[in-house]
CHARMM internal coordinates of N, CA and C (Angstrom, degrees):
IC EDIT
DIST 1 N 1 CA 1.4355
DIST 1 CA 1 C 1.5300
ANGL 1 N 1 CA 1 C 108.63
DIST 1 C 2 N 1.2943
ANGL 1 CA 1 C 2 N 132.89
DIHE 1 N 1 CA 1 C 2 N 134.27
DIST 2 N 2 CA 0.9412
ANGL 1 C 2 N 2 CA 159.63
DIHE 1 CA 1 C 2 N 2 CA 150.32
DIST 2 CA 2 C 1.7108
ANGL 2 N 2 CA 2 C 123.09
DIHE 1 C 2 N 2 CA 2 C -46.77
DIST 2 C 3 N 1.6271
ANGL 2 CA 2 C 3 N 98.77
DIHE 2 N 2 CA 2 C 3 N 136.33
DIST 3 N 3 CA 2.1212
ANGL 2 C 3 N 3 CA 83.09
DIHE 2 CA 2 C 3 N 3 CA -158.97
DIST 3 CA 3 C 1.5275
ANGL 3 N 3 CA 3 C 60.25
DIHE 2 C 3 N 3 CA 3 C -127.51
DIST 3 C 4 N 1.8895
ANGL 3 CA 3 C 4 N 104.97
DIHE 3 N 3 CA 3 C 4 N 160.74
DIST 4 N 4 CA 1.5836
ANGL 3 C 4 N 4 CA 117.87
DIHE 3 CA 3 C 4 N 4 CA -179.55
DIST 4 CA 4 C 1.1587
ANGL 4 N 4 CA 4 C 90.12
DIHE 3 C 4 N 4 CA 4 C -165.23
DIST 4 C 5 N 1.5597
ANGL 4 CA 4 C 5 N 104.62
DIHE 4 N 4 CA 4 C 5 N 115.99
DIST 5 N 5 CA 1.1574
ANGL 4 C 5 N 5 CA 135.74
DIHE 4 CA 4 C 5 N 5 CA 167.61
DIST 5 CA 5 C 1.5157
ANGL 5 N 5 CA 5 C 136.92
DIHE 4 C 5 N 5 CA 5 C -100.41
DIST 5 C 6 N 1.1109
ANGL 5 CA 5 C 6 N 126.17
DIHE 5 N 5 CA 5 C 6 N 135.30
DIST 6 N 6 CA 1.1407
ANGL 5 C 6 N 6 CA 136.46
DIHE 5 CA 5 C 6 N 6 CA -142.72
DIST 6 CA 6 C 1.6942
ANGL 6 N 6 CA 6 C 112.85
DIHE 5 C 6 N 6 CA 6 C -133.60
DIST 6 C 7 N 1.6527
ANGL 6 CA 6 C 7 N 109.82
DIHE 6 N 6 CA 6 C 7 N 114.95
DIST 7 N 7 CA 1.5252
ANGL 6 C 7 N 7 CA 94.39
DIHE 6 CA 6 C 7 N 7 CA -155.97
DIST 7 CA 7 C 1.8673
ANGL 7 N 7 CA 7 C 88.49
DIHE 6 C 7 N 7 CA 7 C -115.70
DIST 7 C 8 N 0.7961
ANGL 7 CA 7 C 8 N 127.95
DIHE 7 N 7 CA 7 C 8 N 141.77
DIST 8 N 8 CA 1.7455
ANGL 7 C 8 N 8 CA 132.09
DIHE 7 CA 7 C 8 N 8 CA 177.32
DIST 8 CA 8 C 1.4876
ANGL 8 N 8 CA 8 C 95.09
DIHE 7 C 8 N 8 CA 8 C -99.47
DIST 8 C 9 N 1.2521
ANGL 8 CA 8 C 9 N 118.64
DIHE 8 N 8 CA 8 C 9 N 126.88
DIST 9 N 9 CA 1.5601
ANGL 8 C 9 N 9 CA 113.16
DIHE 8 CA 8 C 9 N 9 CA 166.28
DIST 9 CA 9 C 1.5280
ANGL 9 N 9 CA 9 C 102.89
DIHE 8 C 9 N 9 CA 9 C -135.95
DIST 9 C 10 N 1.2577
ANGL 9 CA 9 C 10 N 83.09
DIHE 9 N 9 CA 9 C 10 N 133.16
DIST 10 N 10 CA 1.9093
ANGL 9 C 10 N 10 CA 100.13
DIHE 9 CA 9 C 10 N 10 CA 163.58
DIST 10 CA 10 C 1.3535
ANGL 10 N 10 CA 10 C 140.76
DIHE 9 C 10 N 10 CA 10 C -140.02
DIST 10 C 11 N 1.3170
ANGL 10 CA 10 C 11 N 105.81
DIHE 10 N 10 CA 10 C 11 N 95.56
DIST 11 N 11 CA 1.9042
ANGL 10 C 11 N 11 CA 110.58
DIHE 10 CA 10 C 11 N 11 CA -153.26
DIST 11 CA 11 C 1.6346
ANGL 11 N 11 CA 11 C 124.79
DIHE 10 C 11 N 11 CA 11 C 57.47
DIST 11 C 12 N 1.5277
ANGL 11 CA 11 C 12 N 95.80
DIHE 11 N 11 CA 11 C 12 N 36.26
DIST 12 N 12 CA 1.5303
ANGL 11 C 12 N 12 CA 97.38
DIHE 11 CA 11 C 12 N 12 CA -172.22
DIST 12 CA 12 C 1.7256
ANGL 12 N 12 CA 12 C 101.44
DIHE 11 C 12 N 12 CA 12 C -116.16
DIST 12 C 13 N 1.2615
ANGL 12 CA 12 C 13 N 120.12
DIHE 12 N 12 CA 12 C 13 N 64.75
DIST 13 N 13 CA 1.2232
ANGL 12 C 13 N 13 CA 123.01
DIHE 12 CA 12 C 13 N 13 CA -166.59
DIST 13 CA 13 C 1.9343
ANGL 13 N 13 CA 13 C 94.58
DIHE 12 C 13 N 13 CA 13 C -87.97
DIST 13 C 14 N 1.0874
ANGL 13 CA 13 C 14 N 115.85
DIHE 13 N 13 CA 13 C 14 N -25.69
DIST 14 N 14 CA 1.2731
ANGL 13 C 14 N 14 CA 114.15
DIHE 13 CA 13 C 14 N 14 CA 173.11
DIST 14 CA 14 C 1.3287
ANGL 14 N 14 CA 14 C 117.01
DIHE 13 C 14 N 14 CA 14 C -55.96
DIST 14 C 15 N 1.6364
ANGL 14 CA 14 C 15 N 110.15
DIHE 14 N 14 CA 14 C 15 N -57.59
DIST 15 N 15 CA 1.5678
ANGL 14 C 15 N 15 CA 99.31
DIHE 14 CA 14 C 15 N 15 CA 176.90
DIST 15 CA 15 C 1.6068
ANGL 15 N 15 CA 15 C 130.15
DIHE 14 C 15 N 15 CA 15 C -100.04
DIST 15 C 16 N 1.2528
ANGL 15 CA 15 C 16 N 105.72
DIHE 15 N 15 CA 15 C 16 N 10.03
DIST 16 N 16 CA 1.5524
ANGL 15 C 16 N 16 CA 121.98
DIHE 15 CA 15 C 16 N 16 CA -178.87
DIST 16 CA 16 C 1.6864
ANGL 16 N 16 CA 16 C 126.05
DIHE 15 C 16 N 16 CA 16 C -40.36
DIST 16 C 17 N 1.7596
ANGL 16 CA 16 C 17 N 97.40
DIHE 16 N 16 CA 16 C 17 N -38.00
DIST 17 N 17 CA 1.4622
ANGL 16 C 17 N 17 CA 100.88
DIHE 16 CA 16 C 17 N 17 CA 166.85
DIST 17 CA 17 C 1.0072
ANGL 17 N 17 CA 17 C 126.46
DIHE 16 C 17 N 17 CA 17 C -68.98
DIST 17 C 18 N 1.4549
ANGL 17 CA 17 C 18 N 105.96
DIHE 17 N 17 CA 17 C 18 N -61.92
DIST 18 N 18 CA 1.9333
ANGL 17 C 18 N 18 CA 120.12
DIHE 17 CA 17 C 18 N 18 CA 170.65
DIST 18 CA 18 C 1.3935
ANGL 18 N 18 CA 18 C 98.35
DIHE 17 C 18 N 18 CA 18 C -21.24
DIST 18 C 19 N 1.8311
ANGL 18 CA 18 C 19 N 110.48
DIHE 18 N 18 CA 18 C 19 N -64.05
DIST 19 N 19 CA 1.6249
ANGL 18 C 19 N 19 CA 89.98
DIHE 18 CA 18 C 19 N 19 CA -165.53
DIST 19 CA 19 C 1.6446
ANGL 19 N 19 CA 19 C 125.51
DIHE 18 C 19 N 19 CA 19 C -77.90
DIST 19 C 20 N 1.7298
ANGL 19 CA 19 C 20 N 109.63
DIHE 19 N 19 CA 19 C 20 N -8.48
DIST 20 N 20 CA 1.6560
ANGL 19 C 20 N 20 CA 99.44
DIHE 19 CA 19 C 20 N 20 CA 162.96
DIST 20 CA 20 C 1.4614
ANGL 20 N 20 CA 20 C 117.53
DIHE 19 C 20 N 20 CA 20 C -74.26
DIST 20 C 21 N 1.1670
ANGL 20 CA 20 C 21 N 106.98
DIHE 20 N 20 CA 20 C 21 N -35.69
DIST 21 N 21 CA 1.3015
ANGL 20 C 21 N 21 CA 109.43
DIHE 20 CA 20 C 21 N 21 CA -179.15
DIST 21 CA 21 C 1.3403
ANGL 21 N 21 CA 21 C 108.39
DIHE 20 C 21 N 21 CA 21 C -74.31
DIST 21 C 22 N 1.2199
ANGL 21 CA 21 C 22 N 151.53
DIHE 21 N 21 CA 21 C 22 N 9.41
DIST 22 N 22 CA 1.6310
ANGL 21 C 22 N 22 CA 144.11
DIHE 21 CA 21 C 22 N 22 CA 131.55
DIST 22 CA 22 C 1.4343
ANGL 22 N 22 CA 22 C 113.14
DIHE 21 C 22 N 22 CA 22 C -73.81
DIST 22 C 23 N 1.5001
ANGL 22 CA 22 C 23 N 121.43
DIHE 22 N 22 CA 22 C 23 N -39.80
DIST 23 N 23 CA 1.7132
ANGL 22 C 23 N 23 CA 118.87
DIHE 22 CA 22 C 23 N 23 CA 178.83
DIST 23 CA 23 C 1.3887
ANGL 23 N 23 CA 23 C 103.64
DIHE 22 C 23 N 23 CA 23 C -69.40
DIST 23 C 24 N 1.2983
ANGL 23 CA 23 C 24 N 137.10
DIHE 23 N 23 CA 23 C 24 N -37.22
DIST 24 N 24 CA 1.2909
ANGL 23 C 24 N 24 CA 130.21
DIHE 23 CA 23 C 24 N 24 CA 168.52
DIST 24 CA 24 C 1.3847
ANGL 24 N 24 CA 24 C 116.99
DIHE 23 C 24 N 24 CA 24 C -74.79
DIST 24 C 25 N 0.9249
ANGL 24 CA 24 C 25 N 119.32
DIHE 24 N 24 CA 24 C 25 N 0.33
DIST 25 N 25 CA 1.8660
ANGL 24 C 25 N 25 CA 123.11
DIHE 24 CA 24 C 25 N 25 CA -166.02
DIST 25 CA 25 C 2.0079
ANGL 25 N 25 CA 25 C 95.57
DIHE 24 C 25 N 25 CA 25 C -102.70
DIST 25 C 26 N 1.5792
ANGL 25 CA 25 C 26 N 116.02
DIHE 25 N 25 CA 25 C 26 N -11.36
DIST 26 N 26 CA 0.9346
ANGL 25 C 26 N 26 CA 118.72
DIHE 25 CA 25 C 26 N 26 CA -141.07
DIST 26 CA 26 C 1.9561
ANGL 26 N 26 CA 26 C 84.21
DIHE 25 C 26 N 26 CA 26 C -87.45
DIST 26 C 27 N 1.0423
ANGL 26 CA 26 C 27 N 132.11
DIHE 26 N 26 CA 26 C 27 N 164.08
DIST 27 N 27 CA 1.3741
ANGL 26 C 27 N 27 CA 142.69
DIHE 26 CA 26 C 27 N 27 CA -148.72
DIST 27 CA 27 C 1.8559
ANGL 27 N 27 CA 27 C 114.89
DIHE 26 C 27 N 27 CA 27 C -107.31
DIST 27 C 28 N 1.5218
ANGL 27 CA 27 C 28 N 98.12
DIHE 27 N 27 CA 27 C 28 N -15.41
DIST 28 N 28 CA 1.6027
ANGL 27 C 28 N 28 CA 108.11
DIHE 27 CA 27 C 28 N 28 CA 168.99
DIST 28 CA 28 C 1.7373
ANGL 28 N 28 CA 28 C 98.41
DIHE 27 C 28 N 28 CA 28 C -96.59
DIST 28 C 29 N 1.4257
ANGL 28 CA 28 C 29 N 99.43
DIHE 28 N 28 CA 28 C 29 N 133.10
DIST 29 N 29 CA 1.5240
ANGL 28 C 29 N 29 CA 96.19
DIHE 28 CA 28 C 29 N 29 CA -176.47
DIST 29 CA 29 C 2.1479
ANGL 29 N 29 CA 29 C 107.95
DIHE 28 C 29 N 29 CA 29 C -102.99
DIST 29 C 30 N 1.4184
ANGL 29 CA 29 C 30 N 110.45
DIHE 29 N 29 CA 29 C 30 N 1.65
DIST 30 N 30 CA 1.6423
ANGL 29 C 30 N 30 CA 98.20
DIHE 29 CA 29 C 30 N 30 CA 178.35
DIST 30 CA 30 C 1.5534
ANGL 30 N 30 CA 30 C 113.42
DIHE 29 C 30 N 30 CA 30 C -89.01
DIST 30 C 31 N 1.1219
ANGL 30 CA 30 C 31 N 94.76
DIHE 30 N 30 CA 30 C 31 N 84.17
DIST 31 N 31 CA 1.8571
ANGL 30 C 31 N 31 CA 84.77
DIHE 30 CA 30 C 31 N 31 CA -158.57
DIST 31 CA 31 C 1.9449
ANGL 31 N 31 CA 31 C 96.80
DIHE 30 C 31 N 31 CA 31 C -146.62
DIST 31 C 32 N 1.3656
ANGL 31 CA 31 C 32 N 104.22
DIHE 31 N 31 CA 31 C 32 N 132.45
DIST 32 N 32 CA 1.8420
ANGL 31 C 32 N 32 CA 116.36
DIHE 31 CA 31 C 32 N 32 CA 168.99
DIST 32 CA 32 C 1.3353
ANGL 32 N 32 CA 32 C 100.13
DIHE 31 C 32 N 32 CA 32 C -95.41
DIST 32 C 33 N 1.2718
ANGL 32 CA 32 C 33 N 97.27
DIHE 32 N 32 CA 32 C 33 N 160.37
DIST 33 N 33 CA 1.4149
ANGL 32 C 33 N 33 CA 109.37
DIHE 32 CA 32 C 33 N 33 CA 171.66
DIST 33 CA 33 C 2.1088
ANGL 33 N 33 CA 33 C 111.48
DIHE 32 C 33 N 33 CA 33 C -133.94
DIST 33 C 34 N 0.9647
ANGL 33 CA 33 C 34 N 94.28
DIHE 33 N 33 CA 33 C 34 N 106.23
DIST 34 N 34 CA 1.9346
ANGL 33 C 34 N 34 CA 92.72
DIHE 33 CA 33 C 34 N 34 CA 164.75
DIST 34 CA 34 C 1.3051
ANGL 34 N 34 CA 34 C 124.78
DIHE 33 C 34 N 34 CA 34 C -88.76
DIST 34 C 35 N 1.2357
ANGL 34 CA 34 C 35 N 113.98
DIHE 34 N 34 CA 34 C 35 N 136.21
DIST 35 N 35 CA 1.8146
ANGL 34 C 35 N 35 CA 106.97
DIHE 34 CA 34 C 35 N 35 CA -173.13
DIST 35 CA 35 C 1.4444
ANGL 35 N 35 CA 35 C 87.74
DIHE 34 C 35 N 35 CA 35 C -131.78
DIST 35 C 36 N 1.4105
ANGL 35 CA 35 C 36 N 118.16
DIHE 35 N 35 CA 35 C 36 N 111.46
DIST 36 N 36 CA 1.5376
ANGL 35 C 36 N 36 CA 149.21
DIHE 35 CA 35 C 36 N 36 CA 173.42
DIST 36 CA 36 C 1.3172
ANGL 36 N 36 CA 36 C 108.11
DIHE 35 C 36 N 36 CA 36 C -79.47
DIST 36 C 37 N 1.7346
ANGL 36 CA 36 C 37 N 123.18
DIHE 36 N 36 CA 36 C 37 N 109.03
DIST 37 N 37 CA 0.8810
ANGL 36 C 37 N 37 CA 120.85
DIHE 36 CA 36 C 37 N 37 CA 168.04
DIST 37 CA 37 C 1.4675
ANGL 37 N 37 CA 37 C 132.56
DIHE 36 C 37 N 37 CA 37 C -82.31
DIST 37 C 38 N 1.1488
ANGL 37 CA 37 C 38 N 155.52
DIHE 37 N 37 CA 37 C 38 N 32.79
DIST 38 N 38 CA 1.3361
ANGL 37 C 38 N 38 CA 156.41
DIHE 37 CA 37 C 38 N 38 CA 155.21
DIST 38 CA 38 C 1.4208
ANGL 38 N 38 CA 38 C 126.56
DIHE 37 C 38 N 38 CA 38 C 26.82
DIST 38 C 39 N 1.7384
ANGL 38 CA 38 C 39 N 106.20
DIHE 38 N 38 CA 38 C 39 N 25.08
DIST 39 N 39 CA 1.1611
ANGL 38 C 39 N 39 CA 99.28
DIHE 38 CA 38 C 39 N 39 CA 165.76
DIST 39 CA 39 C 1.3680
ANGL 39 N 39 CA 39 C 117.59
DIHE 38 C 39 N 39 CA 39 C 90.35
DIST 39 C 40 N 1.6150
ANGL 39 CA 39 C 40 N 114.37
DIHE 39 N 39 CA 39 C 40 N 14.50
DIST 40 N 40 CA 1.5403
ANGL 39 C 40 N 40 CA 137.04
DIHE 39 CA 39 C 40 N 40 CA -157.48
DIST 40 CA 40 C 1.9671
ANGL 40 N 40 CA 40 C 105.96
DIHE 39 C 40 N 40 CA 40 C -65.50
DIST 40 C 41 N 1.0404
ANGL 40 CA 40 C 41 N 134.07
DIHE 40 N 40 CA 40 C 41 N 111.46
DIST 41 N 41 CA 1.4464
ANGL 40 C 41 N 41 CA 118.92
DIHE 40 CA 40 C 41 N 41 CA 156.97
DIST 41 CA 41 C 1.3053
ANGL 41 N 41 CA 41 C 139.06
DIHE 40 C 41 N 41 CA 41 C -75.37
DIST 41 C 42 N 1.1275
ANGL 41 CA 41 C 42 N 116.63
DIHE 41 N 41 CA 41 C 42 N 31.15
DIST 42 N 42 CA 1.6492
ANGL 41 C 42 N 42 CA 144.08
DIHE 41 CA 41 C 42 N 42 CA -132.22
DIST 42 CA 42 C 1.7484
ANGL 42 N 42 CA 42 C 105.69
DIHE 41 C 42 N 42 CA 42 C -125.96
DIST 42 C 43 N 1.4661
ANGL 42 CA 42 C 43 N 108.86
DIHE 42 N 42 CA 42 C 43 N -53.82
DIST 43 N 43 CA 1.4707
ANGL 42 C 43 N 43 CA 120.58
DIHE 42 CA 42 C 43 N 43 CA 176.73
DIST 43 CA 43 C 1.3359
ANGL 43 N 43 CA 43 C 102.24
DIHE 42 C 43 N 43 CA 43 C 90.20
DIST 43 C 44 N 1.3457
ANGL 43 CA 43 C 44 N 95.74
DIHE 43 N 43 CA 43 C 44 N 42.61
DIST 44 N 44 CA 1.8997
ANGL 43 C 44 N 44 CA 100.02
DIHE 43 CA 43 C 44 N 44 CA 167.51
DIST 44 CA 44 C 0.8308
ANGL 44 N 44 CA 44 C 103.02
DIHE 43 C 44 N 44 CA 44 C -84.78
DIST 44 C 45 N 1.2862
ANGL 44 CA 44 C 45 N 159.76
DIHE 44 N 44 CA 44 C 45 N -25.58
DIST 45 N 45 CA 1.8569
ANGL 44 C 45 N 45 CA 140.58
DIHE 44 CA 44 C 45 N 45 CA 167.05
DIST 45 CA 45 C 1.4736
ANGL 45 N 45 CA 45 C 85.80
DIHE 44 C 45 N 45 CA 45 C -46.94
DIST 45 C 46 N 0.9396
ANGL 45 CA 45 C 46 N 120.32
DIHE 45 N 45 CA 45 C 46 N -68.83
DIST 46 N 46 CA 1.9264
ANGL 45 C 46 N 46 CA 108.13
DIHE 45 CA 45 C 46 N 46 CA -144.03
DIST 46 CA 46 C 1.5730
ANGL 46 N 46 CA 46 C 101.79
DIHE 45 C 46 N 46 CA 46 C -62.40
DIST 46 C 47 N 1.3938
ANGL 46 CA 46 C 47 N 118.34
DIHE 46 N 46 CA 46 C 47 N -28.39
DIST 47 N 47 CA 1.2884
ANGL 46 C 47 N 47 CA 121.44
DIHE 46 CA 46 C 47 N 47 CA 170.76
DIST 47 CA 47 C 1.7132
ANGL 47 N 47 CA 47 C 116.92
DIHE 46 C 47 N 47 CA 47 C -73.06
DIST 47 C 48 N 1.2425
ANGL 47 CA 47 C 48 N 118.95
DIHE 47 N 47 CA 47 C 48 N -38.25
DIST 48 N 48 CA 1.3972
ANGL 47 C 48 N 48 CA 119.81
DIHE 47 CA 47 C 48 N 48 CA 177.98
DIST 48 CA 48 C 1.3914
ANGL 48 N 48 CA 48 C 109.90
DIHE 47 C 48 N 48 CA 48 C -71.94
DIST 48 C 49 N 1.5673
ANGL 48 CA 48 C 49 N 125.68
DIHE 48 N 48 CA 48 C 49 N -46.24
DIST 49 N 49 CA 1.4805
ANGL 48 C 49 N 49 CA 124.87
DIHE 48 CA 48 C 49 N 49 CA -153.47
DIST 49 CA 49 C 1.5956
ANGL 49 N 49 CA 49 C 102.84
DIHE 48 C 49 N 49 CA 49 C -54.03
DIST 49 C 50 N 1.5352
ANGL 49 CA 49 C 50 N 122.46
DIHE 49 N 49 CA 49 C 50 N -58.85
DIST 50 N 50 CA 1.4190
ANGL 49 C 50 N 50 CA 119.75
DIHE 49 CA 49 C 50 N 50 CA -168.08
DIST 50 CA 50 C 1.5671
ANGL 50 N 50 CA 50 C 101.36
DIHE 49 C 50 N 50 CA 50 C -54.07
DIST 50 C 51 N 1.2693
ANGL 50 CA 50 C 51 N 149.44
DIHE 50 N 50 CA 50 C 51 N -26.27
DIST 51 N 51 CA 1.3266
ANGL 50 C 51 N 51 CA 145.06
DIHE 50 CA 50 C 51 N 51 CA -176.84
DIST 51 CA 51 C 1.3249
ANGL 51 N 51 CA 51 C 116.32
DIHE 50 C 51 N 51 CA 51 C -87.40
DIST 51 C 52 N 1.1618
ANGL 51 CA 51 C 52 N 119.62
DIHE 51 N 51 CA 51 C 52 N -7.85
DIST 52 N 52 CA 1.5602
ANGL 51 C 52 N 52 CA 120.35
DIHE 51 CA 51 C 52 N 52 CA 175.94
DIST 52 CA 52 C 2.1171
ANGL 52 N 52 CA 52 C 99.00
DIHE 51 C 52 N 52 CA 52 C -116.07
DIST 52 C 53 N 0.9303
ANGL 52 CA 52 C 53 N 85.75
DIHE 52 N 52 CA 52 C 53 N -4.42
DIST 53 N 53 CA 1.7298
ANGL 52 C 53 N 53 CA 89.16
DIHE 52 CA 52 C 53 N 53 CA 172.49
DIST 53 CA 53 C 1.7346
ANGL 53 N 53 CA 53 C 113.57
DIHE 52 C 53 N 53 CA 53 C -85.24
DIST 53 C 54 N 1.5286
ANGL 53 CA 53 C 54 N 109.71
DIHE 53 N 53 CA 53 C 54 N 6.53
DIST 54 N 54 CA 1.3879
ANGL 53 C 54 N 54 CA 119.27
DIHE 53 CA 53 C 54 N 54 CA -166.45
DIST 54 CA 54 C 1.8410
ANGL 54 N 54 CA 54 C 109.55
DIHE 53 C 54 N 54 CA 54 C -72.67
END
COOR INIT
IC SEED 1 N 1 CA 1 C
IC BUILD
C-alpha cells in the first residue's frame, strides 16, 4: 500500500526541509510526497524541489 503525503506550505521556506527531511526519514519506503505551494513569496519551490527530488 501506498502512503501519500501532503505538505501545505506557506512562506515557510525556513522550515520546509526539516519537514521533508522527517517524511523521508520516515521508515516505510512506498510513499509520495506533494508539497503545495499556497501562494508562498518566499521561493520555497526553489528551496523545496532539490529535497523532494531525493
Amino acid at each position: 500500500m501506498k502512503i501519500s503525503c501532503v505538505v501545505v506550505a506557506y512562506n515557510s521556506s525556513a522550515t520546509i526541509m526539516k519537514c521533508l527531511d522527517s517524511v523521508f526519514s520516515q521508515s516505510y519506503s512506498d510513499k509520495e510526497v506533494f508539497v503545495v505551494d499556497n501562494g508562498s513569496s518566499d521561493g520555497i519551490a526553489d528551496i523545496a524541489r532539490p529535497g523532494i527530488r531525493k
